[in-house]
Every structure is written in structure tokens, then in C-alpha cells.
NUDRENMAR-596897 format. One line per 4 residues: number of its first residue (from 1); for each residue x, y negated, z of C-alpha. Coordinates in steps of 0.02 Angstrom, whole numbers, plus 32768, in hexadecimal, padded with zeros to 4 digits. Each point is the difference from the previous one (the first is absolute). Example, Ala and Ser with C-alpha at 12.3 -4.5 7.8 and 13.67 -1.06 7.14 Angstrom:
<torfis>
1) 8267,80E1,8186  8045,7F54,7FDF
</torfis>
This chain:
<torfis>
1) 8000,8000,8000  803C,7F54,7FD4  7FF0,7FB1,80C0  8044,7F4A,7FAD
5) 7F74,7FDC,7FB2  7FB4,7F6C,803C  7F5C,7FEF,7FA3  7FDC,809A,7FBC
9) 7FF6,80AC,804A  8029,808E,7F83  7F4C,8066,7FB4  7FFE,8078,7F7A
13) 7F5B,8029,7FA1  7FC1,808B,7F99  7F92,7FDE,7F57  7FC0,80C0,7FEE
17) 7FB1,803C,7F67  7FA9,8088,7FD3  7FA3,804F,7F63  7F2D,8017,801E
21) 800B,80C4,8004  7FC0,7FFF,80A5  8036,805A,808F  7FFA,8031,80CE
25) 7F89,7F8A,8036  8019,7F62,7FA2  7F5D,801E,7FAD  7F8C,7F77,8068
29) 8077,7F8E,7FF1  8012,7FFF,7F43  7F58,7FA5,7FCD  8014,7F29,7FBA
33) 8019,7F9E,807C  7F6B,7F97,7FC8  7F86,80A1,8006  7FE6,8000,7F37
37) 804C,80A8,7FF4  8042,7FC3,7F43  8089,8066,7F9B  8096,7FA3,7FF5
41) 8086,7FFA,7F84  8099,8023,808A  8020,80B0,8013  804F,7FEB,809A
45) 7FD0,7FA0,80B2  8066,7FB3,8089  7FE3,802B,80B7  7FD5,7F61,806F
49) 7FED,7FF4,80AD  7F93,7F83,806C  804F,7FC5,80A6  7FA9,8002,8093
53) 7F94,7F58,8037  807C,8005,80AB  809E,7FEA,7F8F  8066,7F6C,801B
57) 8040,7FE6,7F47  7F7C,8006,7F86  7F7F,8052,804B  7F87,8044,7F9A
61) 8067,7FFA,7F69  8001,8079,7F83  80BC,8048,7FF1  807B,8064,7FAB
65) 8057,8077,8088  808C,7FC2,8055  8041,7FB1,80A6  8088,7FD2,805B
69) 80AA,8047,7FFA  8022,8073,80A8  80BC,8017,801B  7FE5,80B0,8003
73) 7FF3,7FDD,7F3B  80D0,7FED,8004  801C,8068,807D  80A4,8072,7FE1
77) 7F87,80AE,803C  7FC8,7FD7,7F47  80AB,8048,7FBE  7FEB,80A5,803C
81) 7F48,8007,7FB7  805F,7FC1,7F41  80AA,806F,8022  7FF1,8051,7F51
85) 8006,7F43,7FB4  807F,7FB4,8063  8081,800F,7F6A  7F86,7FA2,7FA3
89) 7FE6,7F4C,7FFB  7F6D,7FBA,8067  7FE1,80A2,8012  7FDC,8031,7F48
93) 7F93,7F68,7FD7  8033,7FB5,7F54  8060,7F62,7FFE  7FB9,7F5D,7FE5
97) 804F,7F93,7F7B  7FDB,7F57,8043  8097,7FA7,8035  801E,8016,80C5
101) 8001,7F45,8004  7F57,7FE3,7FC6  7FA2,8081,8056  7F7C,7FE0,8079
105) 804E,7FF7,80BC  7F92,8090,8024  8059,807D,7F93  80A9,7FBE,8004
109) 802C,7FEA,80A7  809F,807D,802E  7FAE,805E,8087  8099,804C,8035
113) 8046,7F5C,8036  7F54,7FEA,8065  8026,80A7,8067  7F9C,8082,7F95
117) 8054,808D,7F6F  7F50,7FFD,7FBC  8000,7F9A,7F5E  7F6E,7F87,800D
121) 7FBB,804E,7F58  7FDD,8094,805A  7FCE,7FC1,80AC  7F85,7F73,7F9B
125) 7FB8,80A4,7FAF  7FEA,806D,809F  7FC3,7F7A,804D  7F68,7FEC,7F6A
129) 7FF4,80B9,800B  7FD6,7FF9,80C8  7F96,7F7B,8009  7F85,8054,7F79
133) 8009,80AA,8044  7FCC,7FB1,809E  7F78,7F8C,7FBD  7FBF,806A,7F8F
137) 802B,80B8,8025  805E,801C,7F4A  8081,8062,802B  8099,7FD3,7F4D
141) 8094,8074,803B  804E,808F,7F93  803C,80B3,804C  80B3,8005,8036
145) 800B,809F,7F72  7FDF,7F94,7F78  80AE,7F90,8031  8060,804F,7F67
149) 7F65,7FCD,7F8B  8005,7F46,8051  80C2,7FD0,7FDC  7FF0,8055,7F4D
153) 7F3E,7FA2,7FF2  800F,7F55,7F90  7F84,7FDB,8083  7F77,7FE4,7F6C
157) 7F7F,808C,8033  7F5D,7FD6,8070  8009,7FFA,80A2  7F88,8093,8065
161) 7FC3,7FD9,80BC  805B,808E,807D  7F5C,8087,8037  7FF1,8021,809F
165) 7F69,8052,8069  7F97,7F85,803C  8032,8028,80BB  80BB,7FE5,7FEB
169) 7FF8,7F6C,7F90  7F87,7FA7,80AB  807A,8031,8073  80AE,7FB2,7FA8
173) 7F92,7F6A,7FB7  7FB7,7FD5,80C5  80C2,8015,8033  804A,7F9A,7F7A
177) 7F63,7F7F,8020  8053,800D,80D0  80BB,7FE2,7FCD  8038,7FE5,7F3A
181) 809A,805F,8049  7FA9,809C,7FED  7FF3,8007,7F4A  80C2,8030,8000
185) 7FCA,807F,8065  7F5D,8049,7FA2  8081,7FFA,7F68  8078,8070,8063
189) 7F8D,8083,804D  7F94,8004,7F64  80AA,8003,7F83  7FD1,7F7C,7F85
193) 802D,7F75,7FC4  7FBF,7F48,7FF4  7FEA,7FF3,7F55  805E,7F67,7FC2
197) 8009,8024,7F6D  7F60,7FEB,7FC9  7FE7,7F56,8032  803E,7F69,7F76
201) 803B,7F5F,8032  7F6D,7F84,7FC1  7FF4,7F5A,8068  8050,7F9E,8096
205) 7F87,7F87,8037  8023,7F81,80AB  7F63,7FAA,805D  7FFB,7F54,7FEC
209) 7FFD,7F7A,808E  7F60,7FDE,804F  7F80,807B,7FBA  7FE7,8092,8049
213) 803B,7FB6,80AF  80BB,8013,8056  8010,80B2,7FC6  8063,8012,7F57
217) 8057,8081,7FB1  8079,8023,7F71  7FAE,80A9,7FB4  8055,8075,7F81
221) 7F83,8040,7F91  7FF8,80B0,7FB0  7FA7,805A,7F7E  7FC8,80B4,8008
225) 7F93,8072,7F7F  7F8D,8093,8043  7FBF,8065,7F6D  7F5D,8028,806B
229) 7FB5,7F9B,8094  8043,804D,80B8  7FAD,8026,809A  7FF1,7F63,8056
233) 7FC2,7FC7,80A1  7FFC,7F4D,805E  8066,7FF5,80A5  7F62,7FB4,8053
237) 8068,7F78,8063  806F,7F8B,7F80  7F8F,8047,7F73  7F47,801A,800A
241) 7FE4,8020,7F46  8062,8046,7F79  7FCE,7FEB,7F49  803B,8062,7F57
245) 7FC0,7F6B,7F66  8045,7FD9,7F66  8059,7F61,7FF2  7F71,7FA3,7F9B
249) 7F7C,8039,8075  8061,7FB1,8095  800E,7F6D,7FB5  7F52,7FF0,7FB0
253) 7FDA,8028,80CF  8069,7F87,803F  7FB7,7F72,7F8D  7F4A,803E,8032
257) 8035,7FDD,80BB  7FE7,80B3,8024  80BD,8009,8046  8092,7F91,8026
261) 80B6,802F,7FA3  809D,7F88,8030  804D,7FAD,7F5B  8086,8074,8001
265) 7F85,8087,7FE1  7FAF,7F9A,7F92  808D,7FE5,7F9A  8037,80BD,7FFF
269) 7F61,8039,7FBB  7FFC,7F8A,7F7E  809D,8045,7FC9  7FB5,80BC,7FFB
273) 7F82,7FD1,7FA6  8065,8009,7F69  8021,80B6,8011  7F4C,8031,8006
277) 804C,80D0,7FDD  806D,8056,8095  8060,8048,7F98  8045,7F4E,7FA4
281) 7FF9,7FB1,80AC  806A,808F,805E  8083,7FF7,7F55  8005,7F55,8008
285) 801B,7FFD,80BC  8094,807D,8005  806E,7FA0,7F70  7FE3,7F48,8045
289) 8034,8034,80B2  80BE,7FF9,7FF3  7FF1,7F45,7FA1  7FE9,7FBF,80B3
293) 7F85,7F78,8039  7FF1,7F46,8053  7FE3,7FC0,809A  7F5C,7F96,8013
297) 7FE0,7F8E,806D  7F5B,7FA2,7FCF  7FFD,7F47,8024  7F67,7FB9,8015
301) 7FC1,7F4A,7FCF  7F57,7FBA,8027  7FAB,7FA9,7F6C  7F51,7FD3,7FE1
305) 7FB1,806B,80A3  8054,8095,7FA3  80A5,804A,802A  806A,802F,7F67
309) 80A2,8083,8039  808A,7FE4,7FB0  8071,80AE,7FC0  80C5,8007,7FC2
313) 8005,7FAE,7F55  7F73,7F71,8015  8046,7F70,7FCC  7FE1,7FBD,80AE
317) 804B,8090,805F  8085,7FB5,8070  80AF,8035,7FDA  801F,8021,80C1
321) 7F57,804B,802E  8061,8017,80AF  7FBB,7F6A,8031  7F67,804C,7FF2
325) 8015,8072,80A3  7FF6,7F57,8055  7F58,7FBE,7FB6  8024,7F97,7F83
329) 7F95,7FF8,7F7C  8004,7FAD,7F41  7FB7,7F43,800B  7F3C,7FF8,7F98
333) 8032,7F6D,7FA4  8098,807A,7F9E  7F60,806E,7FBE  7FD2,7F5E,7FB1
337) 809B,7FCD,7FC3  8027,80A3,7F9B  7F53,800F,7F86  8044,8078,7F74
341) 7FF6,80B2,8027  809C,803D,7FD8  805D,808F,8073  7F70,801E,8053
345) 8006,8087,80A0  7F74,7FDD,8073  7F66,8036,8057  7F5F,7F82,8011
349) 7F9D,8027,80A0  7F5B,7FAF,7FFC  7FD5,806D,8085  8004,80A9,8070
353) 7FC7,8049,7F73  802C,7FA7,7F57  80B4,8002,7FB7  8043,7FC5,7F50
357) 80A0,803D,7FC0  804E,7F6C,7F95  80AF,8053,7FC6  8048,7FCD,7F62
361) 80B2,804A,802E  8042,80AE,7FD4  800F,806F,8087  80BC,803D,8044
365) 8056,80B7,7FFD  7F7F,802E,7F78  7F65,7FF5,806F  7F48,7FFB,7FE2
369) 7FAD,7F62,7FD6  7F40,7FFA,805A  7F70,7FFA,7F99  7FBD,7F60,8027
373) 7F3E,8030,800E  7FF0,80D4,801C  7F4A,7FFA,800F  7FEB,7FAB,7F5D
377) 807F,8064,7F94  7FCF,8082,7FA0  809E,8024,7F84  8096,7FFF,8070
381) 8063,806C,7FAC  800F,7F6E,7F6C  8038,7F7A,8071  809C,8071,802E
</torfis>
């Protein structure tokens, strides 16, 4: 765990995908959000999670899974758990090519120099693999037999959710839920393996100042592709509801004021939406990851009773956004000085529940650009 951060405490979170071939039971939990019960062109759905009314960041938000980082997540127990890939680097995960220099904080922090042999790549990953088995009761590790399959894997195959009778997977989830510590040791008694290797570096999104309250985190995001929905259960204390949707019907909910998404997740599912297929989503998600990814830090600005957040690239983005941790915020009269709408990265909040992308700039390390209104698009595939 980085323990110098002043701001920001260290999250990781968990987009998880999975194709509509039901299974376990998902099944209630399938139908639109908005009760319609129409077909949808997406093939696939993403699991959401509501948190609990009693939460003190964002309650009753609809979420990806995730939380905090738990130093268990670097502990050095973890290298006896990954002994067959300690030869490898970070543990067999494939290199990114971003330059170490421009890399999010998040990723390329030198653990070792903060106490920990785990490479923060991994812990960030264990630590997204946790939270959701405990959240959610999907259970992503691989059998400790399959290790000479893993280093020879490309890492380009589906990820499959670890079975387990219904008794055993209660007992380590209600343990792991009592001390994160335990998941080393459910990995050790049960011989598997966290599976890392399924999950793609997507996103690495900081709170900004003075939204969400005094709580703010710096969260690694990950992508991961089921081929069929898992078993999945709420935790009944952070999460009282858990949700398998398509992208489009979340948002088409969200904009009905049927649920409330951050603008991260917002953002993110604009982005799917221009993989509407699993299978082009999960290819495209595999050979992007090792391009690397930004840091954002929105800045907000109040114009007009609206606020408009600012992303990397706007024209108005500060060049030191560090300023930022400290509350700053971009003056309303430089909206009005700057009318063209050139380089462009920005959200428009009206409201809770109304957001307008306005990006005219291309997106970094070969990443998706969001289509600007999901409900209302019909031929995705052509705007590609």
C-alpha cells in the first residue's frame, strides 16, 4: 500500500462481463432495468452492484465492484501462493508498453521500495479480485494444476468463475468478508490461484475535490469477460442489490431516474457501447491492455447552474491538475473566453442524472472513444 498518499487512498475496481447464456441463479436478475423486457443488440451484460443506503460514499449508487486496497493485497504470504511464477515478471502478466514515466502513479509506483515484493500490478488485481468475490460471491481464481497452461497462456482465452459447493464458497466468502487476509488463505487451503490474468488494465480514474464528500480515491480499473453469467449473490451489508444489464439498458435506466451511476461509470459504459458483441469487446480488451492508460483527475467548473468536468486533453485542463487536490477550480469567465470547440474532453452535468460527453480529442494508448448518446444509436459498429 502506498501510505504517502495524501489525498487519495489506493481502490481497484472490477468491470465484469459476461455473455446472456444464463446460469446458477442470475436468472431474476437478468430482466431491463426499466421492466420492458426488450431484446437488445449486446450479447453480453455487466454485473452492477447497489450500495447500501448506510454507506458513507455514494450510497445508493449503482457500482462496478471494487474497494479499497487492504495491505494484505501486497502482502509477501502472496509469493508462496504464485511460487511457480516467481521467475516471471509481475508474475507472468504481460508487460505494458507505456513509458514508466507516464504511467498513472497507481501502477507505477516501485512497491518494493514501499516495503512489499508484490508488484502493484498484481496486488491492484487481487485486490479487484477480493473485493468482488466478497460483494458479489463470484469466485475468478484458476486451479493450481492448470499453472503450466497459465505461463504458456497468451492470456487471450475467457475467463471461467472457480465452482465451489454452495456451503464452502459461504464459509471462505463470510471469512474473507471478516478479514481480506483470509483470501491468501482460502487460496492456499483450496490450491488455486487468484486469477490475474484474466483481468485487463482499462481505466485509472481519481475523485475530484468536493463531490462525493472528504473521501476520495485513486482507483485502478480492470476489465474481465465471463462467457456465461455466474452465480451471484449480494453481501447484504455494503451491497443490498446486485444487477446483471447491458450497458445501454443502464444507461437508458439511469436517464429515466430509475438508478444513480457516478460519471466514471458513466463514462465507461459509454465506451462499451461500441462493442455491442463479447467476443469484439473481450478481443479488443486483451490487445489494448499493455498500451497503458492516464490518470484522470476531473476538474470541475460551475457555469450556468450546470457543472461541466473537465478530462485530460480539454483545452482547459490545467497543466498541473495537482493543484486540484487542493480545490482549486477553473474560473467561469475562461468557459466564455474559449467559444470554438476544438480539443474538446469534457462531461456536462445538468444534473444527478443528465450527462453530455463533448470530446473532440482522440483518445490515448489506442482507447475507446464513448458514443456520445447510447440510447439513441442504433449503428455503432459504423461509427468505429
Amino acid at each position: 500500500m502506498n501510505t504517502g498518499l495524501k489525498q487519495w487512498k489506493e481502490a481497484a475496481s472490477l468491470i465484469l462481463t459476461a455473455g446472456r447464456t444464463l446460469g446458477g441463479n442470475s436468472l431474476s436478475s437478468r430482466a431491463p432495468l426499466d421492466g420492458s423486457g426488450a431484446s437488445s443488440r449486446f450479447d453480453y451484460d455487466v454485473l452492477f452492484l447497489k450500495r447500501s443506503a448506510k454507506s458513507t460514499f455514494m450510497p445508493n449508487a449503482y457500482v462496478f465492484p471494487g474497494g479499497l486496497v487492504d495491505s494484505s493485497d501486497f502482502s509477501s504470504d502472496w509469493l508462496d501462493v504464485f511460487k511457480s511464477f516467481l521467475n516471471s515478471p509481475a508474475f507472468g502478466l504481460r508487460s505494458v508498453e507505456q513509458p514508466v514515466e507516464t504511467r498513472p502513479p497507481i501502477f507505477a509506483t516501485n512497491r518494493l521500495m514501499l516495503g512489499s515484493p508484490i508488484p502493484g500490478d498484481v496486488a491492484l488485481r487481487i485486490c479487484a479480485l477480493r473485493e468482488t468475490f466478497e460483494e458479489s460471491g463470484v469466485l475468478l481464481v484458476v486451479p493450481k494444476k492448470e499453472e503450466k497452461r497459465l505461463i504458456k497462456s497468451a492470456h487471450d482465452t475467457f475467463c471461467s468463475p472457480h465452482k465451489l459447493c454452495s456451503d464452502e464458497l459461504s464459509k471462505w466468502r463470510a471469512l474473507v468478508n471478516k478479514s481480506p487476509s483470509n483470501f491468501i488463505r482460502m487460496c492456499q487451503e483450496l490450491e488455486v490461484l487468484p486469477n490475474i490474468w484474466a483481468l485487463h488494465e482499462w481505466a485509472n480514474w481519481l475523485t475530484p475535490v468536493g463531490i462525493y464528500g472528504s473521501r476520495r480515491f485513486d482507483t485502478a480499473f480492470f476489465m474481465c469477460c465471463l462467457q456465461e453469467i455466474p452465480s451471484t449473490l449480494q453481501d447484504e451489508k455494503e451491497i443490498v442489490h446486485f444487477q446483471w444489464s447491458t450497458p445501454s439498458e443502464i444507461l437508458q435506466s439511469y436517464r429515466a431516474r430509475q438508478l444513480w451511476i457516478a460519471p466514471p461509470q458513466f463514462y465507461e459504459l459509454c465506451r462499451m457501447c461500441r462493442f455491442p458483441l463479447l467476443n469484439d469487446l473481450h478481443s479488443f480488451t486483451h490487445q489494448r491492455a499493455t498500451e497503458g492508460c492516464d490518470q484522470w483527475l476531473p476538474v470541475k467548473v460551475l457555469q450556468d447552474q450546470q457543472y461541466i468536468s473537465l478530462l485530460p486533453g480539454d483545452k482547459l485542463y490545467p497543466r498541473d491538475s495537482s493543484k486540484q487536490a487542493e480545490g482549486d477550480h477553473i474560473r467561469d469567465s475562461q468557459l466564455e473566453e474559449q467559444p470554438d470547440d476544438s480539443d474538446l474532453h469534457r462531461m456536462v452535468i445538468s444534473d444527478p442524472y443528465t450527462i453530455t460527453l463533448q470530446i473532440t480529442v482522440k483518445p490515448k494508448y489506442n482507447h475507446l472513444l464513448p458514443v456520445m448518446e447510447p440510447a439513441l444509436s442504433h449503428n455503432l459498429k459504423g461509427q468505429l
